[in-house]
Structures are given as structure tokens and as C-alpha cells.
PDB file of N, CA, C and O in Angstrom:
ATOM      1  N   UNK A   1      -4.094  34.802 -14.598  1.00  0.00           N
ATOM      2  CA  UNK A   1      -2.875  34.035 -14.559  1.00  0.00           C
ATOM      3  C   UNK A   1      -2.434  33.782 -16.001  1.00  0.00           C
ATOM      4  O   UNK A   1      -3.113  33.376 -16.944  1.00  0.00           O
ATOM      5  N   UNK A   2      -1.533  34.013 -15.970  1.00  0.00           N
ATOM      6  CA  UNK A   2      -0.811  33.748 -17.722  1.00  0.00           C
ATOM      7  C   UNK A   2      -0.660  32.065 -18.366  1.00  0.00           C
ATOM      8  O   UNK A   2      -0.397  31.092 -17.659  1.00  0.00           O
ATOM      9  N   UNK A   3      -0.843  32.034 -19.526  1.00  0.00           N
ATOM     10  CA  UNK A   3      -1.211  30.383 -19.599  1.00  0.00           C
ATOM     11  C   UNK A   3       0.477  29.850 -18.837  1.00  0.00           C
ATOM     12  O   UNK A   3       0.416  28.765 -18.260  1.00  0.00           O
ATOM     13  N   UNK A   4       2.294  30.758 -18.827  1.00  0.00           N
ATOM     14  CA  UNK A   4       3.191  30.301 -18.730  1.00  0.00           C
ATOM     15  C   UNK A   4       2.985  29.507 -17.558  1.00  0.00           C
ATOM     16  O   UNK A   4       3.371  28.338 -17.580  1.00  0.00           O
ATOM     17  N   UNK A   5       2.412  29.989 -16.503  1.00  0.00           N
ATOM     18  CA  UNK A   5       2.148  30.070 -14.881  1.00  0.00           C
ATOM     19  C   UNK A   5       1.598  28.259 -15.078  1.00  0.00           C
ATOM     20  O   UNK A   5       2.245  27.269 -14.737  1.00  0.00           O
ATOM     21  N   UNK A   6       0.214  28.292 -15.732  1.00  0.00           N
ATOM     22  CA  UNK A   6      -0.544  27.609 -15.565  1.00  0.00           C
ATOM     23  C   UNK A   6       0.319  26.124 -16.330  1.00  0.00           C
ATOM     24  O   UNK A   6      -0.217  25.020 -16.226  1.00  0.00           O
ATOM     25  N   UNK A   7       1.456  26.260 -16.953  1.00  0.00           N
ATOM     26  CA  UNK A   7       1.842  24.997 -17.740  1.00  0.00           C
ATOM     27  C   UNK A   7       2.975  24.616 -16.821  1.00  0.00           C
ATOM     28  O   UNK A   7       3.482  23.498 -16.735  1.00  0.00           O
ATOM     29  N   UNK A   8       3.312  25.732 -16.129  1.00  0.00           N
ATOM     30  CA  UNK A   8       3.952  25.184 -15.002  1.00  0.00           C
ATOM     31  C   UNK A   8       3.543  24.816 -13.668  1.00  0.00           C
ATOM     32  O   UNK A   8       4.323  24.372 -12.826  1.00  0.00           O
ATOM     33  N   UNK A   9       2.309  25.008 -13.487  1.00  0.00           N
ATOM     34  CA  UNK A   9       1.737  24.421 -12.484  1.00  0.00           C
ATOM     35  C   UNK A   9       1.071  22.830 -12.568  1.00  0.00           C
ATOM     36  O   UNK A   9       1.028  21.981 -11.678  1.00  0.00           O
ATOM     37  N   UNK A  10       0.593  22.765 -13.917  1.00  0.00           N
ATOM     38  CA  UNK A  10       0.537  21.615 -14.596  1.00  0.00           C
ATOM     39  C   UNK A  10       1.870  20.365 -14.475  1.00  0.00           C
ATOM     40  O   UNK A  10       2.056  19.254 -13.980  1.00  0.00           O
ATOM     41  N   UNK A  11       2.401  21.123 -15.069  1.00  0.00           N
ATOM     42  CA  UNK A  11       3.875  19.965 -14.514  1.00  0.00           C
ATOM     43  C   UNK A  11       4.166  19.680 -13.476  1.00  0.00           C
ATOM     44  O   UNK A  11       4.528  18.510 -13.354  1.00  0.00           O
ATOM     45  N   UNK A  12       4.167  20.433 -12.387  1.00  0.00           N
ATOM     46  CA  UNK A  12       4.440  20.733 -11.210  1.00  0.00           C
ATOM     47  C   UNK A  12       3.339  19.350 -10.394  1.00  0.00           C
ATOM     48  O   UNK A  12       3.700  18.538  -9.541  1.00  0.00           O
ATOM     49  N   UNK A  13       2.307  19.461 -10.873  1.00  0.00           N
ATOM     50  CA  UNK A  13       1.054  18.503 -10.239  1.00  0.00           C
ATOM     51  C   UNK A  13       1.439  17.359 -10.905  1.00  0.00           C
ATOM     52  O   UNK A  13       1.120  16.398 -10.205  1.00  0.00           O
ATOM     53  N   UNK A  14       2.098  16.922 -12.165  1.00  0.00           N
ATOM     54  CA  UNK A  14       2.328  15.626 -12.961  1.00  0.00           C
ATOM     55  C   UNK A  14       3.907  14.984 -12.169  1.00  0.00           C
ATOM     56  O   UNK A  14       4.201  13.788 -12.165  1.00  0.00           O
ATOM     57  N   UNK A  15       4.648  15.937 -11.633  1.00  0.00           N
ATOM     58  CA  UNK A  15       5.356  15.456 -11.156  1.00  0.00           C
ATOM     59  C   UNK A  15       5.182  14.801  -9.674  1.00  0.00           C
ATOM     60  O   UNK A  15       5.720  13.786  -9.231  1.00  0.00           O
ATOM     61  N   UNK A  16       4.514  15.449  -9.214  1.00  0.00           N
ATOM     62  CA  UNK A  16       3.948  15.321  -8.097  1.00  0.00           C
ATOM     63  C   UNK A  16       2.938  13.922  -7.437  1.00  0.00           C
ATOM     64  O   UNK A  16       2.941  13.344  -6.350  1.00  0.00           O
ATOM     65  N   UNK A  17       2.048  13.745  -8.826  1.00  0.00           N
ATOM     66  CA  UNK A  17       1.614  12.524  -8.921  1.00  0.00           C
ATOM     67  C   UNK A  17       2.505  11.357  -9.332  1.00  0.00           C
ATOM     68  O   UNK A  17       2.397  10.225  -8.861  1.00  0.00           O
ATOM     69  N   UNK A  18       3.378  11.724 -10.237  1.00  0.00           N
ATOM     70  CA  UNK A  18       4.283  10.577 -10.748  1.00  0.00           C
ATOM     71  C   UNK A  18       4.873  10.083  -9.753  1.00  0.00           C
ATOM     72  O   UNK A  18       4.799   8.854  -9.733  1.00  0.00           O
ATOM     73  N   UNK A  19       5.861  10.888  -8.269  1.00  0.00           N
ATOM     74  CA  UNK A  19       6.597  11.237  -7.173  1.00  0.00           C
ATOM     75  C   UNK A  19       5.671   9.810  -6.737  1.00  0.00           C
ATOM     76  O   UNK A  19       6.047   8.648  -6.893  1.00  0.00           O
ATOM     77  N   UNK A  20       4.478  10.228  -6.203  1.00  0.00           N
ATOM     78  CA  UNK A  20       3.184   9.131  -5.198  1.00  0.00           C
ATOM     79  C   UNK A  20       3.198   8.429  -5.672  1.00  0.00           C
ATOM     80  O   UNK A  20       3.594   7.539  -4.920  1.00  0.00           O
ATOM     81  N   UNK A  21       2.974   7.946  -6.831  1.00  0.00           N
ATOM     82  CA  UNK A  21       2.923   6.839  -7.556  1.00  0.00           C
ATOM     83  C   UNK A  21       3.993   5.975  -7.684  1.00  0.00           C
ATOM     84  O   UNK A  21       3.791   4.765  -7.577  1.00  0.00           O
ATOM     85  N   UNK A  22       5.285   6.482  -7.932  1.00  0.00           N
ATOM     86  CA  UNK A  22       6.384   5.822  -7.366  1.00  0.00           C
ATOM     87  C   UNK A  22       6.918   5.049  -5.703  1.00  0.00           C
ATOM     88  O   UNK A  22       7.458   3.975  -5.439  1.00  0.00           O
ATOM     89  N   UNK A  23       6.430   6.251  -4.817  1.00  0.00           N
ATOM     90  CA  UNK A  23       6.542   6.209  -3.493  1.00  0.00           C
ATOM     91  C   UNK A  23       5.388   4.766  -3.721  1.00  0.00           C
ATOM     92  O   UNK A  23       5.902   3.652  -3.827  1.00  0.00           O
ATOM     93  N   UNK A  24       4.239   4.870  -3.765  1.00  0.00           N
ATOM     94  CA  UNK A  24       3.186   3.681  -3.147  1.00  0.00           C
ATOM     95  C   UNK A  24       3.565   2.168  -4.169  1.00  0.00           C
ATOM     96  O   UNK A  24       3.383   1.086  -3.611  1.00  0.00           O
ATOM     97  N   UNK A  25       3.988   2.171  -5.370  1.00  0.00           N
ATOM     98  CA  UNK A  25       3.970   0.999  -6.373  1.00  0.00           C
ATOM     99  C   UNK A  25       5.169   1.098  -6.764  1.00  0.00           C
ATOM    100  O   UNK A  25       5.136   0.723  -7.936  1.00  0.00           O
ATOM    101  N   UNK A  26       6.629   1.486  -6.397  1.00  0.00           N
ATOM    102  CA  UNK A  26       7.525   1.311  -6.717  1.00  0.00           C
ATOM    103  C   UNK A  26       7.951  -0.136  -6.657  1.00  0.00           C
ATOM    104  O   UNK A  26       8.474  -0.582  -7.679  1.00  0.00           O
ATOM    105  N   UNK A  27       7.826  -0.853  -5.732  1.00  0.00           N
ATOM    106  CA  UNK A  27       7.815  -2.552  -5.868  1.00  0.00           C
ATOM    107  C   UNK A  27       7.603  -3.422  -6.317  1.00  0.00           C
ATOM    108  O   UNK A  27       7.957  -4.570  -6.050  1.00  0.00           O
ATOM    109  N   UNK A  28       6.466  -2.693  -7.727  1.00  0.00           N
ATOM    110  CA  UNK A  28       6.087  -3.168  -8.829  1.00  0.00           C
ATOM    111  C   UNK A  28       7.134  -3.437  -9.865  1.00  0.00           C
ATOM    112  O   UNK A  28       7.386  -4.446 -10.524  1.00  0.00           O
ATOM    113  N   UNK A  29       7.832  -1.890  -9.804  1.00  0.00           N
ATOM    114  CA  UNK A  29       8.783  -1.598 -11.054  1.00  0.00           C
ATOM    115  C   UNK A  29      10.021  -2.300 -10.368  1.00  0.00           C
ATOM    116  O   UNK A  29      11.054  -1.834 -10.850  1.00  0.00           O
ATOM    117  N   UNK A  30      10.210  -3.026  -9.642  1.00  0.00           N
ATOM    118  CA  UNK A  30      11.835  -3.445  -9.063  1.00  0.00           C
ATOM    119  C   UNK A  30      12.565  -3.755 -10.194  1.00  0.00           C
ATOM    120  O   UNK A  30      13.554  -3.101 -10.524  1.00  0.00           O
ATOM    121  N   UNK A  31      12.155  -4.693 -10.805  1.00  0.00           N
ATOM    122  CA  UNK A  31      12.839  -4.504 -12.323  1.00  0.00           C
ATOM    123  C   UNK A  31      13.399  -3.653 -13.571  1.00  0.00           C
ATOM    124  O   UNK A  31      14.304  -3.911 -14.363  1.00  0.00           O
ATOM    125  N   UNK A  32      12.623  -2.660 -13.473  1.00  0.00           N
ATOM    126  CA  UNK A  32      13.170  -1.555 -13.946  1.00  0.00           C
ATOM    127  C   UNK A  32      14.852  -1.071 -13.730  1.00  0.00           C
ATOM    128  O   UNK A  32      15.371  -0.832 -12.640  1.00  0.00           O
ATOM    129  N   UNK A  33      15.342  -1.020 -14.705  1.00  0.00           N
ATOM    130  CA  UNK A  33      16.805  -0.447 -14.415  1.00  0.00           C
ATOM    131  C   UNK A  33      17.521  -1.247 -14.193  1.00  0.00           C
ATOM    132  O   UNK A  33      18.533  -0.948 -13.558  1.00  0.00           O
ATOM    133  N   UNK A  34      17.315  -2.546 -14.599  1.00  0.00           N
ATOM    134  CA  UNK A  34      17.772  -3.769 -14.803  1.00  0.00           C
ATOM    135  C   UNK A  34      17.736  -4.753 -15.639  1.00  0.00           C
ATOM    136  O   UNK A  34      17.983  -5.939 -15.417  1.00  0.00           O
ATOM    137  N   UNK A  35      17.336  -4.105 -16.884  1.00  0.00           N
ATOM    138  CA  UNK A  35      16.841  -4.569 -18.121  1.00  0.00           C
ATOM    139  C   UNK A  35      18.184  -5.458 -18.803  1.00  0.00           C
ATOM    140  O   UNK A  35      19.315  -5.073 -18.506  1.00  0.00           O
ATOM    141  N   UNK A  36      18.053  -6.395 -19.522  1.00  0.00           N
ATOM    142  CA  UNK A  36      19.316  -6.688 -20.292  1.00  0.00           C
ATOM    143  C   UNK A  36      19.320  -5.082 -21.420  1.00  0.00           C
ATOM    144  O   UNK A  36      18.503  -4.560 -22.179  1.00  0.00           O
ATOM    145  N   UNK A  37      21.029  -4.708 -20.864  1.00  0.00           N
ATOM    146  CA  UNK A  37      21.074  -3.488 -21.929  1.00  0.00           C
ATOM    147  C   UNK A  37      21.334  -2.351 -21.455  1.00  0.00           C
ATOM    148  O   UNK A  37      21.743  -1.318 -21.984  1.00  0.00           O
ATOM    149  N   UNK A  38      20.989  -2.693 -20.111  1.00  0.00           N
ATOM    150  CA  UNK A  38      21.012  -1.208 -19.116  1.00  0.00           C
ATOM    151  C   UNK A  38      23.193  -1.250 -18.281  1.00  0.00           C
ATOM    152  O   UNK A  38      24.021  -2.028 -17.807  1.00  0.00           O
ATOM    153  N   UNK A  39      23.098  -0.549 -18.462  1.00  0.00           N
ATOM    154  CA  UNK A  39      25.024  -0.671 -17.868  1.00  0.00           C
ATOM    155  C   UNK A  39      25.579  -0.082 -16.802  1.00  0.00           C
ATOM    156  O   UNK A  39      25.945   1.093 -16.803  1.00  0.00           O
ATOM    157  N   UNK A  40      25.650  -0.662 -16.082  1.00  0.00           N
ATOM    158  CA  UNK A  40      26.707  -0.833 -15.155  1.00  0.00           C
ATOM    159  C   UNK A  40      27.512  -1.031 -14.797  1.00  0.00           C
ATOM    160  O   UNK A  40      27.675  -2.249 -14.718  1.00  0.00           O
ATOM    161  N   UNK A  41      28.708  -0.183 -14.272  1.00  0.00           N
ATOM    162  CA  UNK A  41      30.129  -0.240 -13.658  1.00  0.00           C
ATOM    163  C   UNK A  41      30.425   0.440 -12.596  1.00  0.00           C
ATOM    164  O   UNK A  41      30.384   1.667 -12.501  1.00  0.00           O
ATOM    165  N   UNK A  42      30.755  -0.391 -11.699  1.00  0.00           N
ATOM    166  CA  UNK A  42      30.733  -0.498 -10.603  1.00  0.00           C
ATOM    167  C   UNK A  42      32.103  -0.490  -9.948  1.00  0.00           C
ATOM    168  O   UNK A  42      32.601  -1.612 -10.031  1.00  0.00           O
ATOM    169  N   UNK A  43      32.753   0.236  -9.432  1.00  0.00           N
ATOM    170  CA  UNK A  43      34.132   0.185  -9.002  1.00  0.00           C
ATOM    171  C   UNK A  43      34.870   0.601  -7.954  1.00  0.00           C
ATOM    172  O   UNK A  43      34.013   1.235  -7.339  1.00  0.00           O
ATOM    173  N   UNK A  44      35.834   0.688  -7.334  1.00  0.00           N
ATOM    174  CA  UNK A  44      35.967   0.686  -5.448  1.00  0.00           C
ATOM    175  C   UNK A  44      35.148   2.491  -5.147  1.00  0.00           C
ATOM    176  O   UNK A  44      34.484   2.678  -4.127  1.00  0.00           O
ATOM    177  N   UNK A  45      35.337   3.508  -6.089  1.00  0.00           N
ATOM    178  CA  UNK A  45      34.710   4.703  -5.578  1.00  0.00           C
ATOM    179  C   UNK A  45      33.967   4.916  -6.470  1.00  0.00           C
ATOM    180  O   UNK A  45      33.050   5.519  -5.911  1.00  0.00           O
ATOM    181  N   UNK A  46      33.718   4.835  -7.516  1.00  0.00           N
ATOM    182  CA  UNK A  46      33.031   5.091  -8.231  1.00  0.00           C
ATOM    183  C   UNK A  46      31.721   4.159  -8.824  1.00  0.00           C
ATOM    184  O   UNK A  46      31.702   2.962  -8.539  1.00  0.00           O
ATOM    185  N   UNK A  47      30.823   4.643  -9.508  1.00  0.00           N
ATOM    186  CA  UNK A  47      30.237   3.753  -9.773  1.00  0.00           C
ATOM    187  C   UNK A  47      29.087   4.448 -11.060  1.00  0.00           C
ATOM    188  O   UNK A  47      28.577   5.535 -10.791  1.00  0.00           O
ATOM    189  N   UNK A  48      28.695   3.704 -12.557  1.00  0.00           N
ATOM    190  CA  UNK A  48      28.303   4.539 -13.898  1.00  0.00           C
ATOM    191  C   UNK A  48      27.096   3.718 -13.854  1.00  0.00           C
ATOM    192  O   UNK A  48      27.189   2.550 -13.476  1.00  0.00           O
ATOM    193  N   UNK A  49      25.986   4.208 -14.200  1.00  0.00           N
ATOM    194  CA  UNK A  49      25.149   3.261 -14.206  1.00  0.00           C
ATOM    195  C   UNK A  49      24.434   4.453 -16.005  1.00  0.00           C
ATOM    196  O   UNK A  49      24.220   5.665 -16.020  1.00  0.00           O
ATOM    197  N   UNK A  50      24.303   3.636 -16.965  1.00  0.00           N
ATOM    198  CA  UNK A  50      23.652   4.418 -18.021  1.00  0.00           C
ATOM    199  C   UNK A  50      22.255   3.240 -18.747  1.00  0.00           C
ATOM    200  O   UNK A  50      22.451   2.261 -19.467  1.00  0.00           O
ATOM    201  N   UNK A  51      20.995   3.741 -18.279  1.00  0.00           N
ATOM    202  CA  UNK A  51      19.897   2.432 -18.257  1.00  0.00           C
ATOM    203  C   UNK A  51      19.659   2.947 -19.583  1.00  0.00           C
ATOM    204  O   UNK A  51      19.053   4.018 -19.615  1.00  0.00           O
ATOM    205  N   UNK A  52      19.978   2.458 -20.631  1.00  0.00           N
ATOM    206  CA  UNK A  52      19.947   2.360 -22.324  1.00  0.00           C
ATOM    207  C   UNK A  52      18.723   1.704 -22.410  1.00  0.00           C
ATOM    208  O   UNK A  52      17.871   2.549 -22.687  1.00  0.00           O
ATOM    209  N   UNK A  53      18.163   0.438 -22.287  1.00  0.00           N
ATOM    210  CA  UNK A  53      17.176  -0.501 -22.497  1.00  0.00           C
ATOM    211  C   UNK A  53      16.059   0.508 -21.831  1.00  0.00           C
ATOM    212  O   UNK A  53      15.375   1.322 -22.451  1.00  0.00           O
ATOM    213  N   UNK A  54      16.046   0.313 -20.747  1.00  0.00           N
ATOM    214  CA  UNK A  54      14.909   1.281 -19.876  1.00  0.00           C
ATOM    215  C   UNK A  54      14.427   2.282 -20.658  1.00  0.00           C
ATOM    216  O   UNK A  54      13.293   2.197 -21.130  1.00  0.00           O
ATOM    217  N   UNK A  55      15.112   3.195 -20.856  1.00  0.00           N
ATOM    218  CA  UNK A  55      14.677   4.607 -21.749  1.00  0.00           C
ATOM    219  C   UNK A  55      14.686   4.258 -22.713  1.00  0.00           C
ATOM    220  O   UNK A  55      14.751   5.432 -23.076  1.00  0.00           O
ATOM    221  N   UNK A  56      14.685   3.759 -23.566  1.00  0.00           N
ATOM    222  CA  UNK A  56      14.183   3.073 -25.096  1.00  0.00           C
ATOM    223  C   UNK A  56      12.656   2.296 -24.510  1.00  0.00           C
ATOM    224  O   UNK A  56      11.526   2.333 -24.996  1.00  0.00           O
ATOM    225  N   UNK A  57      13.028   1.807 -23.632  1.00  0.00           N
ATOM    226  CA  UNK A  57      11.031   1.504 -23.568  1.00  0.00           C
ATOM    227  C   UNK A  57      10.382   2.152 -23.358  1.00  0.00           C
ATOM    228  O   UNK A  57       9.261   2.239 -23.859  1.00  0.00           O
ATOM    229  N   UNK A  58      11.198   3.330 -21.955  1.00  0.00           N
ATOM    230  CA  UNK A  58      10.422   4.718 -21.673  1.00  0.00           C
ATOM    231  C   UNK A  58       9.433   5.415 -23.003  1.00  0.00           C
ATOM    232  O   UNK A  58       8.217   5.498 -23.181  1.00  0.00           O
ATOM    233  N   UNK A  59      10.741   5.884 -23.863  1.00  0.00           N
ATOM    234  CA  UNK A  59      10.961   6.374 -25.388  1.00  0.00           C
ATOM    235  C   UNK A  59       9.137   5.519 -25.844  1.00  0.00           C
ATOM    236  O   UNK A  59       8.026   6.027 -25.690  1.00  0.00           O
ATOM    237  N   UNK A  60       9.390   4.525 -26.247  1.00  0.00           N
ATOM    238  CA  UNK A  60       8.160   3.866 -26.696  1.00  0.00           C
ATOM    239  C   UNK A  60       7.351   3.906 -26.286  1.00  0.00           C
ATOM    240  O   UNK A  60       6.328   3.898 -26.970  1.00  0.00           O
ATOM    241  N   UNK A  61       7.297   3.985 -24.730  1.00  0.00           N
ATOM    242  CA  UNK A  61       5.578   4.054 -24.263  1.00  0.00           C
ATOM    243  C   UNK A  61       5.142   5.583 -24.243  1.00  0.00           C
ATOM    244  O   UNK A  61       3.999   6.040 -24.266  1.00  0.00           O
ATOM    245  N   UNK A  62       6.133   6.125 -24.203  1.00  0.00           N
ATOM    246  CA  UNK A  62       5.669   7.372 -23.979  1.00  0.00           C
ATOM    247  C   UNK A  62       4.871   8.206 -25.629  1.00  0.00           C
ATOM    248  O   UNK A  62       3.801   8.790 -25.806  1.00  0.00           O
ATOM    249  N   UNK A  63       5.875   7.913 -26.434  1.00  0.00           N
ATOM    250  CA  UNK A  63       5.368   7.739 -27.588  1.00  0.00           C
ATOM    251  C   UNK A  63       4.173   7.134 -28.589  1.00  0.00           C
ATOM    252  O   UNK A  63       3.814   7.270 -29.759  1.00  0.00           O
ATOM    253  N   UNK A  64       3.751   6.320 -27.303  1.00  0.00           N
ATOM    254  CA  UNK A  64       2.088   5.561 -28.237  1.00  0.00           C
ATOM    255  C   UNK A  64       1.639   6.576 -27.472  1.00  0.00           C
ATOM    256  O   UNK A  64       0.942   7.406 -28.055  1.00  0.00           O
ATOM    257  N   UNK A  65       1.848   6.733 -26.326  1.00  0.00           N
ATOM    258  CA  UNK A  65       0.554   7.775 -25.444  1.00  0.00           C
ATOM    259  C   UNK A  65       0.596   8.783 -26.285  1.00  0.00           C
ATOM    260  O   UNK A  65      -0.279   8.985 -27.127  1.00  0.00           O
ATOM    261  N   UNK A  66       1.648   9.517 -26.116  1.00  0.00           N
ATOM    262  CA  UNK A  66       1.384  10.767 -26.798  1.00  0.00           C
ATOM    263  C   UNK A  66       0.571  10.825 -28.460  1.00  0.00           C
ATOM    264  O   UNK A  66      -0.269  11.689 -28.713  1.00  0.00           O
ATOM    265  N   UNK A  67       0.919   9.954 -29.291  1.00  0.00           N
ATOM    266  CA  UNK A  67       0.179   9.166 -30.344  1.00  0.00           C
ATOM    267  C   UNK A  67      -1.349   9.027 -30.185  1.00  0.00           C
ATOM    268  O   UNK A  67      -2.345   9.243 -30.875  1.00  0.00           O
ATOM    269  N   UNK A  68      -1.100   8.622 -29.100  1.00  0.00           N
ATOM    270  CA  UNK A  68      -3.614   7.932 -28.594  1.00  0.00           C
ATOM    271  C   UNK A  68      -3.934   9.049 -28.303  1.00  0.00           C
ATOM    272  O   UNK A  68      -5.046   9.364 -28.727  1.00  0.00           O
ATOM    273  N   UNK A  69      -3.099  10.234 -27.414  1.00  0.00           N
ATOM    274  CA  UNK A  69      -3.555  11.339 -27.156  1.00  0.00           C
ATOM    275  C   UNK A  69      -3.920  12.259 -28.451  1.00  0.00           C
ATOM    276  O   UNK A  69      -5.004  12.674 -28.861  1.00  0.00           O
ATOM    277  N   UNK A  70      -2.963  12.370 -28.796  1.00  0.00           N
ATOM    278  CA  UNK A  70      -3.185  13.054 -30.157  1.00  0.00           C
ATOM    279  C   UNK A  70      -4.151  12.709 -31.325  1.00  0.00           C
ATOM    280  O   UNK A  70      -4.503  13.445 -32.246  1.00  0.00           O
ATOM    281  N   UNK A  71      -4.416  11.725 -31.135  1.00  0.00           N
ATOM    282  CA  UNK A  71      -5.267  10.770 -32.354  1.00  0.00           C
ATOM    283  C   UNK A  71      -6.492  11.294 -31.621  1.00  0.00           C
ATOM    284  O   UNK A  71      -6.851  12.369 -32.100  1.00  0.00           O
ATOM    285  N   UNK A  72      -7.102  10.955 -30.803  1.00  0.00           N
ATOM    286  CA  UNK A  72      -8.237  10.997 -29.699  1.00  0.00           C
ATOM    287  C   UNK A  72      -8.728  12.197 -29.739  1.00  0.00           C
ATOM    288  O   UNK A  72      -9.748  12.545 -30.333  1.00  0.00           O
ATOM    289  N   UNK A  73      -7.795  13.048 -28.913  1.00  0.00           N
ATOM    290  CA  UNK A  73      -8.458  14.063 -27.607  1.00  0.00           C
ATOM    291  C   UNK A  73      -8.105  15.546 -29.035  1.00  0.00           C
ATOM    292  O   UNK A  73      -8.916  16.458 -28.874  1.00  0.00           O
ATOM    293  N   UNK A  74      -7.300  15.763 -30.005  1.00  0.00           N
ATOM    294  CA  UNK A  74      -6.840  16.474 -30.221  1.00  0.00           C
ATOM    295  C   UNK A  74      -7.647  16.741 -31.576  1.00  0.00           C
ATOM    296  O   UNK A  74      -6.994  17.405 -32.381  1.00  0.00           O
ATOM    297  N   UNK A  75      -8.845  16.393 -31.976  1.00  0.00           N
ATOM    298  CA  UNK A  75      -9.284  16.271 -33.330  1.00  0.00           C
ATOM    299  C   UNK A  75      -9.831  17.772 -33.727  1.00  0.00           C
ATOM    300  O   UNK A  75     -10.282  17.988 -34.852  1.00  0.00           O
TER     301      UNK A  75
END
């Protein structure tokens, strides 16, 4: 199998877990996407929602991980 196969099967399983993990503990995150910062407009057909705050924390956490990972596992 070619490593391309295998980095997409990899994702494929991370999404997959992320998916369950949402489905079972999403009730946790209710807050999410409701951050002061996150925007919303809301209007008779339409409706914009752009979560600015959210993905700036996303942005950050994702960023120490990848950081501990790299520091850690990658020596």
C-alpha cells in the first residue's frame, strides 16, 4: 500500500473518531459557537453565522498539541 493510501486512511479514521466523539459528548460543547466574538445574522431567509472566537481557540489548542507532539514524540 503506498504511504498516499495509508495518510488517507489515517484521516479517514480521525475523522471518524472526531464524528463519535461529537455524536456521544456533544452536550458538553453546547457552548461552543457561542463565544463572545462569534457572529451572527440572522434574517427573514437568510441567515451568516462566521464563529471568529471559536476558531481562534480552535487555532490555539490545536497549536500547543501539535507543539507537545512535536517536542515529545518527534525527537
Amino acid at each position: 500500500m503506498t504511504s498516499f493510501a495509508k495518510i488517507l486512511i489515517f484521516i479517514g479514521l480521525i475523522f471518524i473518531l472526531a464524528g463519535t466523539f461529537a455524536w456521544l459528548f456533544g452536550h458538553w460543547f453546547a457552548w461552543f459557537g457561542k463565544l463572545p466574538g462569534d457572529i451572527r445574522i440572522q434574517r427573514e431567509n437568510f441567515v451568516f453565522y462566521a464563529p471568529v472566537t471559536s476558531m481562534i481557540l480552535i487555532s490555539i489548542i490545536l497549536n500547543i498539541l501539535i507543539y507537545l507532539i512535536s517536542k515529545f514524540w518527534m525527537r
